[in-house]
C-alpha positions in Angstrom: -8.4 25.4 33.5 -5.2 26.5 31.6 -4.1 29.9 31.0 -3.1 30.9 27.7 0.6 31.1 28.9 0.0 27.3 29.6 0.5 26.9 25.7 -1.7 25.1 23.1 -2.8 21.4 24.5 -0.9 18.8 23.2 -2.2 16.9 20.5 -3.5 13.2 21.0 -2.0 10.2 19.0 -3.8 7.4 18.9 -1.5 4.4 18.2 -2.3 1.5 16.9 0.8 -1.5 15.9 0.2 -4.1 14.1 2.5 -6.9 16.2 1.9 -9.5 13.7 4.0 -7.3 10.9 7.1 -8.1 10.5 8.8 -6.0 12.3 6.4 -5.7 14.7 7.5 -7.2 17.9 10.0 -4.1 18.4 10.3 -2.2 21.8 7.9 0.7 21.5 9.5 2.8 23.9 11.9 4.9 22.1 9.1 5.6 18.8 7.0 6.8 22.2 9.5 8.5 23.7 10.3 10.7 20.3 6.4 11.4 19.9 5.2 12.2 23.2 8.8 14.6 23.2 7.1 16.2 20.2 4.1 17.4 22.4 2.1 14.6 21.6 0.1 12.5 24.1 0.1 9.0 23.2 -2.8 6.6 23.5 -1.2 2.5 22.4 -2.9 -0.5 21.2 -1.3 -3.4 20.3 -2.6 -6.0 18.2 -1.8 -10.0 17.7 -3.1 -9.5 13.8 -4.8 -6.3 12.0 -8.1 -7.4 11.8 -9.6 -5.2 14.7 -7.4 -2.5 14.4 -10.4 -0.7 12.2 -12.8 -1.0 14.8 -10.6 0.7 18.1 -10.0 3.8 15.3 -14.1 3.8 14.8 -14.5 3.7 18.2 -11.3 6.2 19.6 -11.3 8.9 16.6 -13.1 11.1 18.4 -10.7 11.4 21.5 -7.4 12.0 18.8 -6.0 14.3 17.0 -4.3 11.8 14.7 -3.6 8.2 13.9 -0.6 6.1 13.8 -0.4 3.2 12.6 2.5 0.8 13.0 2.7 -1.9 10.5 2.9 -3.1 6.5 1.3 -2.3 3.6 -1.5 -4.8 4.4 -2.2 -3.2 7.7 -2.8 -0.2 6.1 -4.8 -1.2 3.4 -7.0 -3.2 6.2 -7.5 0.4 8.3 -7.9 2.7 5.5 -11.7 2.8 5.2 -11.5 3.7 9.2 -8.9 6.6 8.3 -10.8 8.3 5.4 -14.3 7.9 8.2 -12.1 9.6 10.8 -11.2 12.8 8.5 -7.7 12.5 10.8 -4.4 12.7 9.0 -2.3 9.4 9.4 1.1 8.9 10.7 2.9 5.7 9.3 5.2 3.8 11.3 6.8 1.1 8.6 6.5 -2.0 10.6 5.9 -4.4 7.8 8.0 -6.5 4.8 8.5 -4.2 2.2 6.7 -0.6 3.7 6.0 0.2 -0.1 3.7 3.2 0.8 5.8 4.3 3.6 9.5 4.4 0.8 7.1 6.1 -1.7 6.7 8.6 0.4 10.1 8.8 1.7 9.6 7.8 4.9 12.0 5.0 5.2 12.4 1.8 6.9 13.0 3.2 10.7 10.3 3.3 12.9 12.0 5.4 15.5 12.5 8.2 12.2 9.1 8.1 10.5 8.5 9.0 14.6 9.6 12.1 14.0 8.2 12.8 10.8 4.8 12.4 12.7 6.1 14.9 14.9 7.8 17.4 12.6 6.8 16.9 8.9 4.4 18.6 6.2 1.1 17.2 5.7 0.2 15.9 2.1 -3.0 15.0 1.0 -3.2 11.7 -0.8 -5.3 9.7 -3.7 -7.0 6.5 -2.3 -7.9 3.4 -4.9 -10.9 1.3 -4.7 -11.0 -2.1 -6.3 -14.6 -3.3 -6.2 -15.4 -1.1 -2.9 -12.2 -2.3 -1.4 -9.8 0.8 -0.8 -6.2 0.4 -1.3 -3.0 2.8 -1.2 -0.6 1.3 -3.6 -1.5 -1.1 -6.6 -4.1 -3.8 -7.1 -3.3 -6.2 -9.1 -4.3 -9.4 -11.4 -2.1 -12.5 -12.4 0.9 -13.6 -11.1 1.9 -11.3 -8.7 -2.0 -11.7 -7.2 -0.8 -15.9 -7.3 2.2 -15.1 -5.9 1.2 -13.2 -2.8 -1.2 -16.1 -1.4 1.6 -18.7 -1.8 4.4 -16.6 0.7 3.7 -17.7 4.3 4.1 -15.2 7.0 7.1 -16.5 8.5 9.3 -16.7 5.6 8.5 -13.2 5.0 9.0 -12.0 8.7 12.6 -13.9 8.1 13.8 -12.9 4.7 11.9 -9.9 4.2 11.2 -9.0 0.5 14.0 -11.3 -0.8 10.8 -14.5 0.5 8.8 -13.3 -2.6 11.9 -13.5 -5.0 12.3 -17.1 -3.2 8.7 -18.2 -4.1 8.2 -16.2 -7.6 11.6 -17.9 -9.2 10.6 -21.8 -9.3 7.5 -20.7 -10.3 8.2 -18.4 -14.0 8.4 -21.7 -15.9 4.4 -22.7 -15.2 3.4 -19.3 -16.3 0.8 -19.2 -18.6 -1.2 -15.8 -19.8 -5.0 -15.3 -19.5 -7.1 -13.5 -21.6 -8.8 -10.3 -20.0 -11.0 -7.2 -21.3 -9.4 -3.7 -20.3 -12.0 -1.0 -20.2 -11.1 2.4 -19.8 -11.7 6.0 -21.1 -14.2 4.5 -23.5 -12.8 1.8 -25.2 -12.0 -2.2 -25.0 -8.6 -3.3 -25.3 -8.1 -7.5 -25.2 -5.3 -8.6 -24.4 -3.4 -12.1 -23.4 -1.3 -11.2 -20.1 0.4 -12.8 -17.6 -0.5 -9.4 -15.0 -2.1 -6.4 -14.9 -1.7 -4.2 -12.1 -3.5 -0.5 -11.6 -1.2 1.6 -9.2 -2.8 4.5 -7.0 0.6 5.0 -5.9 3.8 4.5 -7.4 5.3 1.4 -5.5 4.5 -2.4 -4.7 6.0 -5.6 -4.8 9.0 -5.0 -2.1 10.2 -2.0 -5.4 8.7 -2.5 -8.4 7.6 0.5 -9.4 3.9 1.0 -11.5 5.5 4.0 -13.4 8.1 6.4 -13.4 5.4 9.3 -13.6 3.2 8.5 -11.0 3.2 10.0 -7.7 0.2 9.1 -4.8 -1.6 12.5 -5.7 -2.0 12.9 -8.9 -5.6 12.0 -9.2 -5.1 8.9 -11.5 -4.7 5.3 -11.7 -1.3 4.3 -13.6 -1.4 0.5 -15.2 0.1 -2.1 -16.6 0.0 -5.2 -18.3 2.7 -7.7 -19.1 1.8 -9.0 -22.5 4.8 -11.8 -22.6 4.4 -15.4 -24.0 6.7 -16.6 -21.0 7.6 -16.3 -17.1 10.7 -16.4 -17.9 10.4 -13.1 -19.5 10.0 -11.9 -16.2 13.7 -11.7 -15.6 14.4 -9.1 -18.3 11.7 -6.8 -17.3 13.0 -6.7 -13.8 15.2 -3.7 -14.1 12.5 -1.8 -16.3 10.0 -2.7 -13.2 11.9 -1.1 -10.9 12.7 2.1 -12.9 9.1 1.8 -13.6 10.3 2.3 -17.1 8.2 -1.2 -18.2 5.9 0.9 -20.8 8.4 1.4 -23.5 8.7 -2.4 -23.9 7.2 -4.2 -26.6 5.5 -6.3 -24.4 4.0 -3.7 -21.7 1.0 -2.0 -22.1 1.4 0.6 -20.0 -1.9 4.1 -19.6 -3.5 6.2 -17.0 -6.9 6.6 -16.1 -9.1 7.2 -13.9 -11.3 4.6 -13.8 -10.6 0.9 -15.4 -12.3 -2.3 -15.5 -10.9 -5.4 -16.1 -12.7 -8.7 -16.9 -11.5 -12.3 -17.2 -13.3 -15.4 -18.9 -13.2 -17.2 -15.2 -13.6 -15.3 -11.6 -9.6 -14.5 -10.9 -8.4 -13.0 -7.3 -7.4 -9.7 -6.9 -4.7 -8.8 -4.5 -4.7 -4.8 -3.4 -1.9 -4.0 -0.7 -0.7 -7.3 -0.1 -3.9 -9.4 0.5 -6.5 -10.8 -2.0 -9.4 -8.2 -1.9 -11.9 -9.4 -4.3 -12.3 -11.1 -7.5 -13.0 -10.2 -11.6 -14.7 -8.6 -12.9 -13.1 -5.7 -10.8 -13.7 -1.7 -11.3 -11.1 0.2 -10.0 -11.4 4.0 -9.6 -9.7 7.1 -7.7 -10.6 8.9 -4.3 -8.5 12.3 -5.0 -6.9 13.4 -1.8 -8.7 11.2 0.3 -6.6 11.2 3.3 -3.8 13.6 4.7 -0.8 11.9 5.9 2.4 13.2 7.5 5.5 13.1 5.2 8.9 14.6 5.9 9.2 17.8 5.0 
């Protein structure tokens, strides 16, 4: 048994890595080597896709003190409803193509630093989305982004990072064409003929397109959008309001917060949520305030 001049025990880590992300195939050893330095001891699974991932943290939360997990947005998204069971805060090592959660949080794109953020930062308690029972950390959305994020393959995104989706949306603005879709929310009906809508949880997605300026991943609400334009093409001269997240003020944006929103389409369409198509419309999308803690630098 230890004495109490032994010190605290170290916490446990249980780390899971996604090596399917896209930068997932990195050497481990110095990310290790900066946690375990912290005091942590380190438990490691590697996996050839996510799927399974969810089931190790069901089956190894009780033996941790927190989870890492190494990988995208998509890994994330895939884990999350094994996170918020757990009740353990989450350390994010941004392993995959554009790590939207992980730069919203300012994080960053190094591995080896968001290491040490595990090991040093704050906690911060954050908001969770649900799209028909599917939980998600940054923006599900409807349209042509949703179209879009079928159509990049795996390896052209593990090659050219977030420039593949720019790549695969450009040849594709001219055969845009808007749907028709029922927005319900805080009581009323709003119809509308779109080419997207997207409901954020968080405030990035897309590689850095930002879902508005004022939303921040716990602030208890859903921030959306819709792009009301005739044309893809249209596209092009939103793209610096999209990044500012500054879209609202355009003629063509509709832009709210909620908390709750449901949005319906004539025909079943896909919605994507972190990445991957989740479910279809009619979807309900709502807000788990502070779900989950996560590490953040301080």
């Amino acid at each position: 048994m230890n004495s109490s001049s032994d010190g605290p025990p170290a916490r446990r880590a249980l780390l899971l890595v996604n090596r399917n992300a896209g930068n997932g195939g990195i050497d481990l050893g110095r990310v290790e080597s900066v946690l375990r330095a912290g005091g942590l001891r380190v438990e490691t699974h590697g996996f050839a896709k996510k799927h399974g991932m969810a089931d190790v943290i069901r089956e190894r939360a009780g033996a941790a003190d927190c989870i890492v997990i190494g990988g995208g947005d998509g890994t994330l998204g895939t884990v999350a409803p094994a996170v918020l069971a757990s009740g353990l805060p989450l350390g994010i090592l941004p392993l995959g193509t554009a790590n939207d959660l992980a730069h919203t949080l300012g994080i960053g794109g190094d591995p080896v630093a968001a290491a040490g953020v595990i090991v040093d930062g704050a906690v911060r308690r954050l908001d969770l989305g649900e799209a028909n029972g599917h939980l998600f950390w940054n923006v599900a959305s409807i349209g042509f982004s949703a179209d879009l994020a079928e159509t990049v393959p795996t390896a052209l995104k593990k090659r050219w990072g977030v420039l593949a989706y720019a790549a695969m949306a450009l040849p594709r603005l001219a055969g845009i064409r808007p749907f028709s879709a029922e927005l319900l929310h805080d009581g009323r009906v709003e119809r509308v003929r779109t080419i997207q809508v997207a409901v954020g949880n968080g405030r990035r997605h897309g590689g850095g397109m930002v879902v508005s300026a004022a939303a921040e991943p716990d602030d208890g609400l859903l921030h959306a959008y819709s792009l009301e334009v005739r044309h893809g093409w249209r596209l092009l001269g939103l793209l610096p309001a999209l990044r500012r997240g500054d879209q609202g003020n355009r003629r063509d944006v509709r832009s709210f917060a909620c908390t709750e929103l449901e949005v319906r389409t004539p025909d079943p369409m896909p919605v994507n949520a972190d990445g991957g198509i989740a479910t279809a419309t009619p979807v309900r999308v709502r807000v788990h305030p502070r779900a989950v803690a996560v590490y953040v630098p301080r």
